[in-house]
C-alpha positions, 0 to 999 in steps of 0.5 A: 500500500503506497500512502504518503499523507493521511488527513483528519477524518473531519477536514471536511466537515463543516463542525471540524472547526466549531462555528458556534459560541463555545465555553467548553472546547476539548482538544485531542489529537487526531482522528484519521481519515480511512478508520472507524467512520464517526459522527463527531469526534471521540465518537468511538463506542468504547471511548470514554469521552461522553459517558464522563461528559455526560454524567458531568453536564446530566445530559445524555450526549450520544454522538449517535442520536439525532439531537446530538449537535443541538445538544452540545451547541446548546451546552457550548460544548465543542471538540478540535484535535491538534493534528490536521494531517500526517505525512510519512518521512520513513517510506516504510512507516505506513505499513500494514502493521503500522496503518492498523495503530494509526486506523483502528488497532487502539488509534495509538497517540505514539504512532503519531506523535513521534519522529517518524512522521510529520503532523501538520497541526491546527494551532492557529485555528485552535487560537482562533477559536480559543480568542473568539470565544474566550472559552475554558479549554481542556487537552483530552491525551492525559500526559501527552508526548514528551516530543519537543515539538509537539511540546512547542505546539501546545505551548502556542496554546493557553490550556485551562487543564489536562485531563485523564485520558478517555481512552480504552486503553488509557492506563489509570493508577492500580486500584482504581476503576477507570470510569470512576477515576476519570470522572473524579478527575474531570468532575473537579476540572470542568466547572458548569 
Protein backbone atom coordinates (compact mmCIF):
# COMPACT_ATOMS: atom_id res chain seq x y z
CA UNK A 1 0.00 0.00 0.00
CA UNK A 2 1.53 3.47 -1.03
CA UNK A 3 0.20 6.22 1.31
CA UNK A 4 2.11 9.30 1.99
CA UNK A 5 -0.19 11.57 3.78
CA UNK A 6 -3.17 10.54 5.97
CA UNK A 7 -5.77 13.64 6.94
CA UNK A 8 -8.30 14.30 9.73
CA UNK A 9 -11.18 12.12 9.01
CA UNK A 10 -13.25 15.58 9.62
CA UNK A 11 -11.38 18.14 7.40
CA UNK A 12 -14.25 18.29 5.51
CA UNK A 13 -16.97 18.78 7.69
CA UNK A 14 -18.42 21.93 8.43
CA UNK A 15 -18.07 21.16 12.64
CA UNK A 16 -14.45 20.48 12.16
CA UNK A 17 -13.79 23.67 13.44
CA UNK A 18 -16.73 24.70 15.54
CA UNK A 19 -18.67 27.69 14.43
CA UNK A 20 -20.95 28.01 17.17
CA UNK A 21 -20.35 30.06 20.93
CA UNK A 22 -18.31 27.83 22.65
CA UNK A 23 -17.09 27.73 26.76
CA UNK A 24 -16.18 24.12 26.74
CA UNK A 25 -13.61 23.12 23.95
CA UNK A 26 -11.94 19.84 24.02
CA UNK A 27 -8.74 19.44 22.24
CA UNK A 28 -7.46 15.99 21.44
CA UNK A 29 -5.25 14.71 18.79
CA UNK A 30 -6.26 13.35 15.54
CA UNK A 31 -8.77 11.41 14.28
CA UNK A 32 -7.60 9.65 10.99
CA UNK A 33 -9.47 9.61 7.52
CA UNK A 34 -9.63 5.53 6.50
CA UNK A 35 -10.64 4.49 10.20
CA UNK A 36 -13.55 3.73 12.14
CA UNK A 37 -16.14 6.30 10.39
CA UNK A 38 -17.62 8.51 13.34
CA UNK A 39 -20.08 11.24 13.59
CA UNK A 40 -18.19 13.95 15.77
CA UNK A 41 -15.00 13.14 17.46
CA UNK A 42 -14.40 10.82 20.49
CA UNK A 43 -17.50 9.21 18.63
CA UNK A 44 -15.87 5.54 19.11
CA UNK A 45 -18.14 3.29 21.19
CA UNK A 46 -15.51 2.21 23.58
CA UNK A 47 -14.08 5.94 24.16
CA UNK A 48 -14.90 7.34 27.11
CA UNK A 49 -15.36 10.68 26.49
CA UNK A 50 -19.34 11.28 26.54
CA UNK A 51 -20.06 8.66 29.15
CA UNK A 52 -17.56 11.01 31.71
CA UNK A 53 -19.39 14.00 29.94
CA UNK A 54 -22.47 13.06 30.22
CA UNK A 55 -22.62 12.38 33.66
CA UNK A 56 -20.60 15.64 34.39
CA UNK A 57 -23.19 18.02 32.45
CA UNK A 58 -26.55 15.13 33.50
CA UNK A 59 -27.17 15.13 29.78
CA UNK A 60 -27.42 12.38 27.57
CA UNK A 61 -24.71 13.38 24.71
CA UNK A 62 -24.68 10.46 22.31
CA UNK A 63 -22.68 11.11 19.05
CA UNK A 64 -25.08 8.82 17.52
CA UNK A 65 -28.67 10.34 18.41
CA UNK A 66 -30.46 12.62 16.40
CA UNK A 67 -30.22 15.74 18.91
CA UNK A 68 -26.55 15.05 19.16
CA UNK A 69 -25.47 18.63 17.82
CA UNK A 70 -28.43 20.59 19.36
CA UNK A 71 -27.38 19.33 22.31
CA UNK A 72 -23.79 20.03 22.56
CA UNK A 73 -24.43 23.63 20.78
CA UNK A 74 -26.99 24.12 23.19
CA UNK A 75 -24.15 23.46 26.18
CA UNK A 76 -21.28 25.32 24.06
CA UNK A 77 -19.53 22.25 24.06
CA UNK A 78 -17.11 21.79 21.48
CA UNK A 79 -14.06 19.40 20.14
CA UNK A 80 -10.99 20.10 17.84
CA UNK A 81 -7.91 17.73 17.51
CA UNK A 82 -4.12 19.27 17.45
CA UNK A 83 -3.32 17.48 14.23
CA UNK A 84 -4.79 18.32 10.50
CA UNK A 85 -2.71 15.82 8.68
CA UNK A 86 0.34 13.36 8.84
CA UNK A 87 2.65 12.76 6.47
CA UNK A 88 5.11 9.56 6.46
CA UNK A 89 9.02 10.73 6.40
CA UNK A 90 10.30 6.95 6.72
CA UNK A 91 8.79 5.09 3.47
CA UNK A 92 8.15 2.26 5.08
CA UNK A 93 6.33 3.62 8.22
CA UNK A 94 2.57 3.42 6.65
CA UNK A 95 2.62 -0.10 6.51
CA UNK A 96 0.12 -2.61 7.34
CA UNK A 97 1.41 -3.04 10.50
CA UNK A 98 1.95 0.49 11.31
CA UNK A 99 -1.58 1.55 9.25
CA UNK A 100 -3.59 -0.97 11.64
CA UNK A 101 -2.50 1.57 15.14
CA UNK A 102 -2.81 4.57 13.05
CA UNK A 103 -6.70 3.49 11.68
CA UNK A 104 -8.24 1.39 14.10
CA UNK A 105 -5.91 -1.15 16.40
CA UNK A 106 -6.49 1.31 19.86
CA UNK A 107 -5.57 4.71 17.47
CA UNK A 108 -2.29 4.85 19.25
CA UNK A 109 -1.28 8.66 20.25
CA UNK A 110 2.50 7.16 19.89
CA UNK A 111 2.10 6.28 16.50
CA UNK A 112 1.84 9.99 15.98
CA UNK A 113 3.34 11.91 17.93
CA UNK A 114 6.92 10.75 17.15
CA UNK A 115 9.74 11.36 14.83
CA UNK A 116 8.78 9.12 12.40
CA UNK A 117 6.12 11.30 10.75
CA UNK A 118 5.42 14.99 10.03
CA UNK A 119 1.95 16.29 11.77
CA UNK A 120 0.60 19.47 10.29
CA UNK A 121 -1.18 20.78 13.21
CA UNK A 122 -4.20 23.40 13.89
CA UNK A 123 -2.69 25.70 16.41
CA UNK A 124 -3.55 28.65 14.80
CA UNK A 125 -7.26 27.65 14.12
CA UNK A 126 -7.14 26.31 17.82
CA UNK A 127 -6.23 30.01 18.99
CA UNK A 128 -8.60 31.43 16.66
CA UNK A 129 -11.12 29.60 18.45
CA UNK A 130 -9.76 29.93 21.77
CA UNK A 131 -9.95 34.32 21.19
CA UNK A 132 -13.42 34.42 19.65
CA UNK A 133 -14.85 32.54 22.48
CA UNK A 134 -12.65 33.08 25.28
CA UNK A 135 -13.65 29.87 26.38
CA UNK A 136 -12.43 27.01 29.25
CA UNK A 137 -10.04 24.78 27.01
CA UNK A 138 -9.09 21.03 28.01
CA UNK A 139 -6.48 18.74 26.45
CA UNK A 140 -8.05 15.11 26.42
CA UNK A 141 -4.23 12.96 25.83
CA UNK A 142 -3.59 12.83 29.65
CA UNK A 143 0.29 13.40 29.80
CA UNK A 144 0.86 13.92 26.46
CA UNK A 145 4.38 13.33 24.08
CA UNK A 146 7.47 14.17 25.55
CA UNK A 147 8.11 15.15 21.77
CA UNK A 148 9.84 18.60 21.65
CA UNK A 149 7.90 19.78 19.05
CA UNK A 150 4.74 18.70 19.83
CA UNK A 151 5.51 20.48 23.19
CA UNK A 152 6.29 23.74 21.28
CA UNK A 153 2.83 23.24 19.68
CA UNK A 154 0.94 23.17 22.90
CA UNK A 155 2.89 25.94 24.48
CA UNK A 156 1.31 28.30 21.45
CA UNK A 157 -1.73 27.24 23.23
CA UNK A 158 -3.48 28.52 26.76
CA UNK A 159 -4.73 25.16 28.09
CA UNK A 160 -7.31 25.56 31.15
CA UNK A 161 -6.43 21.84 32.13
CA UNK A 162 -5.37 18.46 31.34
CA UNK A 163 -7.48 15.71 31.58
CA UNK A 164 -7.15 11.95 32.20
CA UNK A 165 -7.24 10.13 29.14
CA UNK A 166 -10.69 8.86 27.72
CA UNK A 167 -9.37 6.16 26.16
CA UNK A 168 -9.88 2.46 26.48
CA UNK A 169 -6.62 1.56 26.51
CA UNK A 170 -5.62 4.82 28.51
CA UNK A 171 -3.56 3.26 31.87
CA UNK A 172 -5.29 4.54 35.11
CA UNK A 173 -3.39 4.34 38.88
CA UNK A 174 -3.59 0.33 40.28
CA UNK A 175 -6.58 0.10 42.16
CA UNK A 176 -8.80 2.49 40.87
CA UNK A 177 -11.70 1.78 38.35
CA UNK A 178 -11.24 3.72 35.15
CA UNK A 179 -14.74 5.38 34.73
CA UNK A 180 -14.62 6.46 38.23
CA UNK A 181 -11.31 7.57 38.13
CA UNK A 182 -11.73 9.56 35.04
CA UNK A 183 -14.90 11.08 36.38
CA UNK A 184 -13.41 12.23 39.52
CA UNK A 185 -10.65 13.79 37.58
CA UNK A 186 -12.69 15.58 35.21
CA UNK A 187 -15.65 16.41 37.67
CA UNK A 188 -13.17 18.53 39.71
CA UNK A 189 -11.62 20.46 36.48
CA UNK A 190 -14.58 21.05 34.19
CA UNK A 191 -16.77 23.64 36.02
CA UNK A 192 -20.65 24.04 34.85
Amino acid sequence: MSINQINHQFQNEEFYLPNWEVKYLFVGTFNPSGGENVNYYYGREKNLFWKILSQIFKVDFNPNSSNFFELIIKHKIACVDMINSINKINSDYFTENELQFLLGKGYSDSKIINNKLIRNYNTSEINKIINKNNCNVYSTWGKGSNLKEWKVELNKLSFNENLVSPSPVARVPKGFQKVQYILNDWSNKIII
